[in-house]
LOLUM-974262 format. One record per residue: x, y, z of N, C-alpha, C in turn; residue in one letter. Coordinates in steps of 0.1 Angstrom, whole numbers, padded with zeros to 4 digits. Layout:
<sites>
    n_u    n_v    n_w   ca_u   ca_v   ca_w    c_u    c_v    c_w  type
      X      Y      Z      X      Y      Z      X      Y      Z     A
...
</sites>
This chain:
<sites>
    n_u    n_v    n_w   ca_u   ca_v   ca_w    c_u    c_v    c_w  type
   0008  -0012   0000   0000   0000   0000   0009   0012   0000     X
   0006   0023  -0011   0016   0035  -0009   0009   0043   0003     X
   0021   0048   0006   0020   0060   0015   0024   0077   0009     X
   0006   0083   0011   0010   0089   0006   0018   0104   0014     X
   0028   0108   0006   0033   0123   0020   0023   0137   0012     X
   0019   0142   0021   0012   0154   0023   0019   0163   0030     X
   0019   0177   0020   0028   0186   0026   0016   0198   0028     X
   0015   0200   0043   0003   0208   0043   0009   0224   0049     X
   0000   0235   0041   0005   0252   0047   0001   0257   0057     X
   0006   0270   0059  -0004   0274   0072  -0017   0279   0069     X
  -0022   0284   0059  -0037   0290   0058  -0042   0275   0061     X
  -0040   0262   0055  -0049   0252   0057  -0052   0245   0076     X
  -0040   0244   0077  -0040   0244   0092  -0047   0255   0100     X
  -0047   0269   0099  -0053   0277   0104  -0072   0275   0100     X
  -0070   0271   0088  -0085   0268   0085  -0095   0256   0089     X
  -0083   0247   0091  -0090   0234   0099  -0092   0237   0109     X
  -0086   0245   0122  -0082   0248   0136  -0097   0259   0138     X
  -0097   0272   0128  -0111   0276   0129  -0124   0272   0126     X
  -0122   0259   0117  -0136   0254   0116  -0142   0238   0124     X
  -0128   0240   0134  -0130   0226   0135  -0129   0213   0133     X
  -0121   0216   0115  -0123   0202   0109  -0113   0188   0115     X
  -0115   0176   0114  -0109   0168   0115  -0096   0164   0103     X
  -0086   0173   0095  -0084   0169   0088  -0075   0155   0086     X
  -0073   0150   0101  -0065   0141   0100  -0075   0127   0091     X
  -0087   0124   0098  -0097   0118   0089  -0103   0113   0079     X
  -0103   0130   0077  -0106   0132   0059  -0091   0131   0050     X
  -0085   0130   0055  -0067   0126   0045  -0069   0111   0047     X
  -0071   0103   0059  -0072   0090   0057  -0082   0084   0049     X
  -0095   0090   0050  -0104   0087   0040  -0105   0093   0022     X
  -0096   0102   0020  -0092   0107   0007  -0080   0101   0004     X
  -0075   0097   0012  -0062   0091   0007  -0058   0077   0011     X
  -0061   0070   0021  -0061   0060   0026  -0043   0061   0035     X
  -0036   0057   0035  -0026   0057   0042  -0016   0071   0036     X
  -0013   0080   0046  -0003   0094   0044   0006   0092   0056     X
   0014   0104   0052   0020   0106   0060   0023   0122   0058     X
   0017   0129   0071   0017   0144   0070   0028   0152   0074     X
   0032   0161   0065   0043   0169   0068   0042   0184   0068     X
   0050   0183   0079   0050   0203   0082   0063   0211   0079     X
   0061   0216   0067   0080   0224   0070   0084   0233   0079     X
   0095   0233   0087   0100   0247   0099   0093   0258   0100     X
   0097   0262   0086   0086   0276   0081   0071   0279   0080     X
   0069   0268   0083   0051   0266   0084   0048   0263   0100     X
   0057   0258   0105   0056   0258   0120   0063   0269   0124     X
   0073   0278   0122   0074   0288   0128   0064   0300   0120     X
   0053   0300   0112   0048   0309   0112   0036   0310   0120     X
   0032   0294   0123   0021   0290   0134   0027   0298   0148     X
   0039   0294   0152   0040   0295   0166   0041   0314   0163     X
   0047   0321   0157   0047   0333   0152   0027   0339   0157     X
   0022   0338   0147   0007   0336   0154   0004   0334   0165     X
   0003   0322   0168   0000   0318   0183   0005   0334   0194     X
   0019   0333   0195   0026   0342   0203   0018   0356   0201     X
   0015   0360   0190   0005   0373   0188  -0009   0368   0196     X
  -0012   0363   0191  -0027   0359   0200  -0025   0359   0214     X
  -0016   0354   0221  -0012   0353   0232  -0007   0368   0236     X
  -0004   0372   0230   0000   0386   0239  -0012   0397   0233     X
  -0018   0393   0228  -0033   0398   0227  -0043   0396   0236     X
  -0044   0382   0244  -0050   0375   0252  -0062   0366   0246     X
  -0059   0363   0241  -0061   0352   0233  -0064   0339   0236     X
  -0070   0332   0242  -0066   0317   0247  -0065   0305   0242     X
  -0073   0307   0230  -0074   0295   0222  -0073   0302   0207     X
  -0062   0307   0197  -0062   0310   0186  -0058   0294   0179     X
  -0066   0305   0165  -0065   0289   0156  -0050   0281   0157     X
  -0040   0294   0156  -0028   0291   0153  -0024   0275   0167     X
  -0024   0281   0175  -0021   0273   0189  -0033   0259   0187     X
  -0041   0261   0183  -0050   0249   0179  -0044   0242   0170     X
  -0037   0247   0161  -0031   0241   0149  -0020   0234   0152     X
  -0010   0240   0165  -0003   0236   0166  -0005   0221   0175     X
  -0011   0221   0181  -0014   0212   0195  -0020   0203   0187     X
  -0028   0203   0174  -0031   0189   0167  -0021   0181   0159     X
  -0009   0189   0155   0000   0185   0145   0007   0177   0158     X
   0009   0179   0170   0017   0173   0175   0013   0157   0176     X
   0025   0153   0172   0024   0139   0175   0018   0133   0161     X
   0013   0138   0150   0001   0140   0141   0010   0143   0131     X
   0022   0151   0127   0028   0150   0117   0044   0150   0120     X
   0046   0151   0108   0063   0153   0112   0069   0166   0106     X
   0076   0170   0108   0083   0187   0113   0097   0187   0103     X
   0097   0188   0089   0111   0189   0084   0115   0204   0080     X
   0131   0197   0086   0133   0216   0085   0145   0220   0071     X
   0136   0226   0065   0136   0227   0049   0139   0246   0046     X
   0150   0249   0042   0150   0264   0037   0162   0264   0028     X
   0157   0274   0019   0167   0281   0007   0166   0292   0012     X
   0176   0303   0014   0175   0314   0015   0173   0326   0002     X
   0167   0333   0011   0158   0340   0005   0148   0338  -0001     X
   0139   0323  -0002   0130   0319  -0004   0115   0320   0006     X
   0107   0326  -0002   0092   0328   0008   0090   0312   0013     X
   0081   0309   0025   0073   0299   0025   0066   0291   0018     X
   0056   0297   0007   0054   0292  -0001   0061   0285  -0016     X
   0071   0291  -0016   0084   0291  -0026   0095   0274  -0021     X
   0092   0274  -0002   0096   0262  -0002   0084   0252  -0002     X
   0074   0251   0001   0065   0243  -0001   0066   0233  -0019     X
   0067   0249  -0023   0065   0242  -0041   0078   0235  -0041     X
   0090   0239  -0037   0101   0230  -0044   0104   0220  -0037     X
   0099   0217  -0021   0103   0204  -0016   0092   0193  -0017     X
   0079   0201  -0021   0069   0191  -0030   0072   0181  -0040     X
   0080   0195  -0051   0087   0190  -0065   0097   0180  -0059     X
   0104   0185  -0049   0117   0176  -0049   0112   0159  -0041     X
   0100   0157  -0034   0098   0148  -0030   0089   0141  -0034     X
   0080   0142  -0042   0070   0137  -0048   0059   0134  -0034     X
   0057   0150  -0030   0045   0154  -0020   0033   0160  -0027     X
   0024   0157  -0022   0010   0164  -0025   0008   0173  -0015     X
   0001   0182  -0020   0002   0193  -0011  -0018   0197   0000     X
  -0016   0200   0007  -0029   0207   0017  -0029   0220   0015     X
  -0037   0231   0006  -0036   0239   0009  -0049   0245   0000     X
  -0053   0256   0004  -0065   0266   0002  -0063   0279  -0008     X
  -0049   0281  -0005  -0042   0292  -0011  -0042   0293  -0025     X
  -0051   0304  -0032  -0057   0298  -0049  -0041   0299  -0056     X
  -0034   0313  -0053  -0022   0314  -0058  -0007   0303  -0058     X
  -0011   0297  -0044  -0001   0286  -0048  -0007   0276  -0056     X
  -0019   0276  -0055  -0027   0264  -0065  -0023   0265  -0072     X
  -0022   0275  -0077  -0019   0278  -0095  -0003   0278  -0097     X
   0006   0278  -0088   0020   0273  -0094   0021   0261  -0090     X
   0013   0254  -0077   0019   0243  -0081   0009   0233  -0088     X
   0001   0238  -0095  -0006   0229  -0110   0008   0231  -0123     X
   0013   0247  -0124   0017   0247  -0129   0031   0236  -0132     X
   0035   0236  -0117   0047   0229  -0114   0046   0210  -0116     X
   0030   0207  -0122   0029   0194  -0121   0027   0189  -0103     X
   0020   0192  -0094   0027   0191  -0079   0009   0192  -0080     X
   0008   0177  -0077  -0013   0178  -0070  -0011   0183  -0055     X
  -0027   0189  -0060  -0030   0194  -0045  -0043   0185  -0040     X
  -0042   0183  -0025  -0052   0177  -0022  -0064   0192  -0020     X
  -0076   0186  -0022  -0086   0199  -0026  -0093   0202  -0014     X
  -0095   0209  -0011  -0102   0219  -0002  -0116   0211   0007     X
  -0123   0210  -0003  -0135   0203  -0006  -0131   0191   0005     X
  -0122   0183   0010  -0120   0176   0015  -0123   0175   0032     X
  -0126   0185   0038  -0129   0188   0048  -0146   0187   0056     X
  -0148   0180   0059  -0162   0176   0064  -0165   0173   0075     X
  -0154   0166   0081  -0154   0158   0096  -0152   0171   0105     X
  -0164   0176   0118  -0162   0181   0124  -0150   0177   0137     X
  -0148   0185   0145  -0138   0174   0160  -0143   0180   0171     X
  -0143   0178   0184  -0147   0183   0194  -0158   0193   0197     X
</sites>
């Protein structure tokens, strides 16, 4: 059975985290066996967030929700080219790994269609959690 790797962003995570969704779930059921990946830059833009919320007073931002479900839930690779945006490494360690990607973001949609790099779709989200 392949396993598939899923390279998921922050808007998607932040989107699951505000609505609730179970995306771990719905990747097993759209995909059957994955394995989810978070790059540094996508985890330090979460905990980035979070830390704003918190000094906002904030108790439960999506970001800090986002974070507290990936734990244990995905794995954390720490991936950078300098001077490369976030999204700029998502597309090329996708390309370089043969990852599918989680994400909402129409504009990266559109490079990484262009880049040959599937995205898992939006639409995929149904399973509420807690």
């Amino acid at each position: 059975m392949k396993v598939h790797k899923v390279l998921a962003d922050t808007n998607t995570l932040i989107y699951a985290a505000q609505k609730k969704r179970d995306l771990f779930d719905d990747l097993q059921k759209y995909l059957g066996a994955f394995e989810l990946i978070v790059l540094s830059a996508v985890k330090e833009e979460l905990e980035k967030q979070a830390e704003r919320a918190k000094k906002l007073k904030r108790t439960r931002s999506p970001a800090k929700i986002a974070l507290e479900l990936l734990r244990g839930h995905a794995k954390t690779v720490q991936y950078s080219i300098k001077g490369k945006s976030t999204d700029d490494l998502i597309l090329d360690y996708a390309k370089k790994n043969d990852c599918l990607v989680l994400t909402n973001d129409r504009s990266l949609k559109r490079r990484l269609a262009a880049a040959g790099v599937k995205v898992v779709p939006a639409e995929l989200f149904t399973r509420k959690f807690g």
